[in-house]
N, C-alpha and C positions, 0 to 999 in steps of 0.2 A: 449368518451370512448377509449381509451390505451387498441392496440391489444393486443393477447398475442404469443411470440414467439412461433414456433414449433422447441422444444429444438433437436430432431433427427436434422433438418436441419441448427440450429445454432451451431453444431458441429462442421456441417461441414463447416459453414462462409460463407454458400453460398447462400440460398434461402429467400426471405423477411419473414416479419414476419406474420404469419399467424392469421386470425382472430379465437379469441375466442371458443370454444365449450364447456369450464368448467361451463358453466349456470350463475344462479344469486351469487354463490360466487364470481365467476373472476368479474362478471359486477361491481358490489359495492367497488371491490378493488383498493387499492390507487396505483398508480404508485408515485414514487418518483418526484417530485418539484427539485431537485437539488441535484447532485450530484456532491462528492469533487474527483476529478481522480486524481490527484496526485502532484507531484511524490514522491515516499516513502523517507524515511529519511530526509524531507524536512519541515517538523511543520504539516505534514496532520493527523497524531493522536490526536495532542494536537486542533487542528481546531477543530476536531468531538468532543474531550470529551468539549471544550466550548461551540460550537452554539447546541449543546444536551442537554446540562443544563439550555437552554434559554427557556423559556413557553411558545412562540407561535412554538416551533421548535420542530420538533419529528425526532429522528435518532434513529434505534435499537442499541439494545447492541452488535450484532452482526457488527463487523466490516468488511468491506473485502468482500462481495458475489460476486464479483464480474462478477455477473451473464451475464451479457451482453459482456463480452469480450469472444467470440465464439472460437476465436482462440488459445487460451489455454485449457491446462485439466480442464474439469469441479474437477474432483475429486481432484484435485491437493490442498489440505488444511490439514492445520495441525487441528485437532478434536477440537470443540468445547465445552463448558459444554453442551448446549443444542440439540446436535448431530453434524452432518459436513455440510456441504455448502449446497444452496438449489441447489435441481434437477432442480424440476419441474417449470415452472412459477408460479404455484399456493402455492406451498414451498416459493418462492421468494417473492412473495406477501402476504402469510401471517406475513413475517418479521414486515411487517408495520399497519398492523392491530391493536396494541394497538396506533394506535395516534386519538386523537379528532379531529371533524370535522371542526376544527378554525385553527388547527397548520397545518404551511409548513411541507412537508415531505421531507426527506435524504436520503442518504447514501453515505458511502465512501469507495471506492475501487481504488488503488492505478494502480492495474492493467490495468484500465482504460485508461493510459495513454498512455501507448506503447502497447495495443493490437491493432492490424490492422482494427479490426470489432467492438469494442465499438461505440464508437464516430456514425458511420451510424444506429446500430442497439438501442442507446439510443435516437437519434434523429425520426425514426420511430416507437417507443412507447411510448414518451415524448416528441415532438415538439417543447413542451412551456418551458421545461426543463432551469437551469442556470446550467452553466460549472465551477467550481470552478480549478485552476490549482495551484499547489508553484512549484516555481522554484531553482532553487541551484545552486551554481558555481558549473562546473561539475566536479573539478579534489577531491574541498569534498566532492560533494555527491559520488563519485565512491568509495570515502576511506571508508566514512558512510557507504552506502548500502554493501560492502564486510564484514566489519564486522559485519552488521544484520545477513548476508546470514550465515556467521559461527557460529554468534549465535543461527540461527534454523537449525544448520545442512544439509543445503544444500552445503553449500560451503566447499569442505575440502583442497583447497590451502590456508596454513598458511598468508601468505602475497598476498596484491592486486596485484605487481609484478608478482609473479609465476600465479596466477589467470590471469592476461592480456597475460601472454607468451601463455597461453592451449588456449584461444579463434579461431586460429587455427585449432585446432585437435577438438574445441568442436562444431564448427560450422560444421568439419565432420563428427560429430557422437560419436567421441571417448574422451575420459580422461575423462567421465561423471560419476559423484555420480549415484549409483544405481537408488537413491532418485527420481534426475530428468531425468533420460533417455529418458524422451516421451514429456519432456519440457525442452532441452537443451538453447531455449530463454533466460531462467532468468538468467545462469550463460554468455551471451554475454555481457557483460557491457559496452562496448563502443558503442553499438546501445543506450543504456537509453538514452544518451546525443543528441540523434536528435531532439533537441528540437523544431526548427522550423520546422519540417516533421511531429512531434507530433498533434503540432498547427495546422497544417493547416486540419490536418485531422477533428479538429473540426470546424474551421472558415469554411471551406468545408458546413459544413452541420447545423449548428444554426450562424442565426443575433448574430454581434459580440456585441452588448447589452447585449447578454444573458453569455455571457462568463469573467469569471473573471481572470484575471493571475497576481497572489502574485509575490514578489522576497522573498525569507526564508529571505534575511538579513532586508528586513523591518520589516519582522515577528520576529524578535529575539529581534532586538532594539528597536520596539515601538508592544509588544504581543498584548496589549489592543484594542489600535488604529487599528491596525489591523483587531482586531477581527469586532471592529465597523463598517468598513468599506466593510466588507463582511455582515453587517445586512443591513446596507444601500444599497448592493446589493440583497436582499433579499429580500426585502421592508417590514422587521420586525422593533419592538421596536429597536432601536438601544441606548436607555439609560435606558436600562434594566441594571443590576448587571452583570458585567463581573468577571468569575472567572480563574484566568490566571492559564495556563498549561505548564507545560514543560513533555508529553508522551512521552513515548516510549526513553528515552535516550540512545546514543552508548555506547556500553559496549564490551569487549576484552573477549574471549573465552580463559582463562587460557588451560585451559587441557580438551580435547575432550576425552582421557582417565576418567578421573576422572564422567566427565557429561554421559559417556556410563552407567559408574558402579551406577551412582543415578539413570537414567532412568530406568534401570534393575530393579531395585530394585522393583521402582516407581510402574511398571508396570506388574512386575511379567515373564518378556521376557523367560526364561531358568528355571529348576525347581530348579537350587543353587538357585537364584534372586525368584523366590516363596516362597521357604520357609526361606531368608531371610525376607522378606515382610510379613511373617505369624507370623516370631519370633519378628516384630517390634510392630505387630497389638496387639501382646497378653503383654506389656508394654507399650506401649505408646498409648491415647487416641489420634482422629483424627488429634485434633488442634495441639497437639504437634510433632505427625510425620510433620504436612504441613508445621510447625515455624522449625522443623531440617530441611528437605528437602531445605528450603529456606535458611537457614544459610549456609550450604556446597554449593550451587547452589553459595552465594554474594561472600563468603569466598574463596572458592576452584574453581571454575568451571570460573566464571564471574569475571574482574577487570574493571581498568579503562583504556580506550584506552593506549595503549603507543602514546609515541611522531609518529607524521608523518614523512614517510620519504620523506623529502624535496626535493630530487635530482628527486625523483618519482613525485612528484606534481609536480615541475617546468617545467618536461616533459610531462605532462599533459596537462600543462595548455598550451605549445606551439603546442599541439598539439590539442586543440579543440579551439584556437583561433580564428580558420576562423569561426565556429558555434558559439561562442560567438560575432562576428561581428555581423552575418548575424542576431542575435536575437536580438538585441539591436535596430539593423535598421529595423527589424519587429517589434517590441512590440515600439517602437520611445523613448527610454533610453539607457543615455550611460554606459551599462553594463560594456565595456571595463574598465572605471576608477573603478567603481562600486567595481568590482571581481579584483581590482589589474592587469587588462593584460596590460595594458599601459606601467609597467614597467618593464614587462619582455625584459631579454636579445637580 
């Protein structure tokens, strides 16, 4: 039986996890068989919506609880349909409640990855747990993840560049979105890439049996094989019907202006934006305000990445090439040819 944390002292990152007192609900409840940590913008969406879709495999629809990473805002989530992240342990455990008594249980929380206190606090209430990890050359995934970040409006420096210069002032407190002030972490982006500092925080604490680490570029060029090869870790059907995924794709934030004035609307923010939102309701039936909303959102709001700026990556990539050694020699692949650094200047 899988304690259950005491969420006051998982706040604070500091105190073990404490046993049980929620009765015969919490006893009967499933802890998670495996969980995918990360890291974001790396194929771990399209991972959950495939091994979800597999019959011996139960993952909520909810993505993202990242309940066990302490060191972060619990509240920090953007709303869900079915309310906002869980609180309580017993919130968290009801997530998995619809699975059968034959299927592995999931979940996927990206945050997982670079929080300081996942890794210990999923290892003391899941022991038997597997670690699912994707990896990314880092100087794409920095370019990827900044443009997620401005897609959900956390990030408001237009370009990665101006975002890498504030890391600076934002490590002291300041050039912070309102958004994140009390979680200035996520906008650090050159910590995401410690990748071998990541790892070990888990080889640390579960047999590396139990730990799986992807590279995204196997995962792009062979989806399927992939996918198989995390059921083989699994120790499910692995020629079951694989349905191949490309989630969650990068997309360019056209006009932060324009996405204010549909959220407005959306949500009724201001009482112009109310009773514009009252004057849509009394013409247009649900389905067709949600097919507009989406149309200005593809059309107006969202495009397609522009080109990368090359001078920016090439400075990147000489600059995390020593972490790109050092992972290559830890994981025993030679990423350097891998990610192209062999032929840097």
């Amino acid at each position: 039986m899988s304690p259950e944390p005491d969420r006051a002292a998982v706040r604070q990152g500091g105190a073990d996890l404490a046993p049980s007192s929620g009765g015969e609900h919490l006893r009967d409840s499933r802890v998670p068989d495996f969980f995918i940590v990360g890291q974001p913008k790396s194929g771990t969406t399209a991972l959950y919506e495939m091994l979800r879709a597999h019959p011996q495999i139960f993952m909520p629809d909810f993505k993202e609880p990242r309940f066990y990473a302490s060191d972060l805002p619990s509240r920090f989530q953007a709303p869900r349909a079915s309310g906002l992240a869980p609180e309580t342990y017993e919130d968290y455990l009801t997530l998995f409640e619809p699975a059968s008594a034959g299927q592995l249980v999931g979940e996927a929380s990206t945050a997982y990855i670079w929080s300081h206190t996942a890794a210990g606090r999923i290892a003391q209430a899941r022991p038997e747990a597997k670690i699912i990890v994707i990896l990314r050359e880092p100087a794409s995934f920095l370019r990827s993840l900044h443009l997620q970040l401005l897609q959900i409006r956390i990030e408001h420096a237009k370009t990665l560049r101006k975002a890498l210069s504030l890391e600076p002032a934002r490590r002291a407190g300041r050039e912070l979105p309102r958004e994140i002030e009390r979680w200035p972490q996520v906008l650090l982006y050159t910590d995401r890439v410690a990748y071998v500092e990541q790892l070990r925080r888990y080889h640390e604490v579960f047999p590396a049996e139990q730990i799986l680490v992807l590279i995204y570029d196997d995962f792009r060029s062979d989806n399927e094989g992939t996918v198989r090869r995390v059921l083989r870790f699994l120790e499910v059907d692995e020629d079951a019907p694989v349905r191949v995924s490309e989630a969650n794709p990068t997309v360019r934030m056209r006009s932060l202006r324009v996405d204010g004035m549909v959220r407005s609307v959306t949500v009724g923010a201001n009482p112009l934006a109310r009773a514009g939102r009252r004057a849509l309701k009394t013409v247009l039936p649900d389905t067709a305000r949600e097919r507009l909303r989406h149309l200005i959102w593809r059309r107006l709001v969202f495009g397609r990445p522009r080109p990368a700026d090359e001078e920016l990556m090439q400075e990147l990539r000489g600059r995390f090439a020593p972490e790109v050694r050092e992972l290559g020699e830890y994981l025993g692949r030679d990423l350097v040819k891998l990610w192209g650094y062999d032929e840097l200047g």
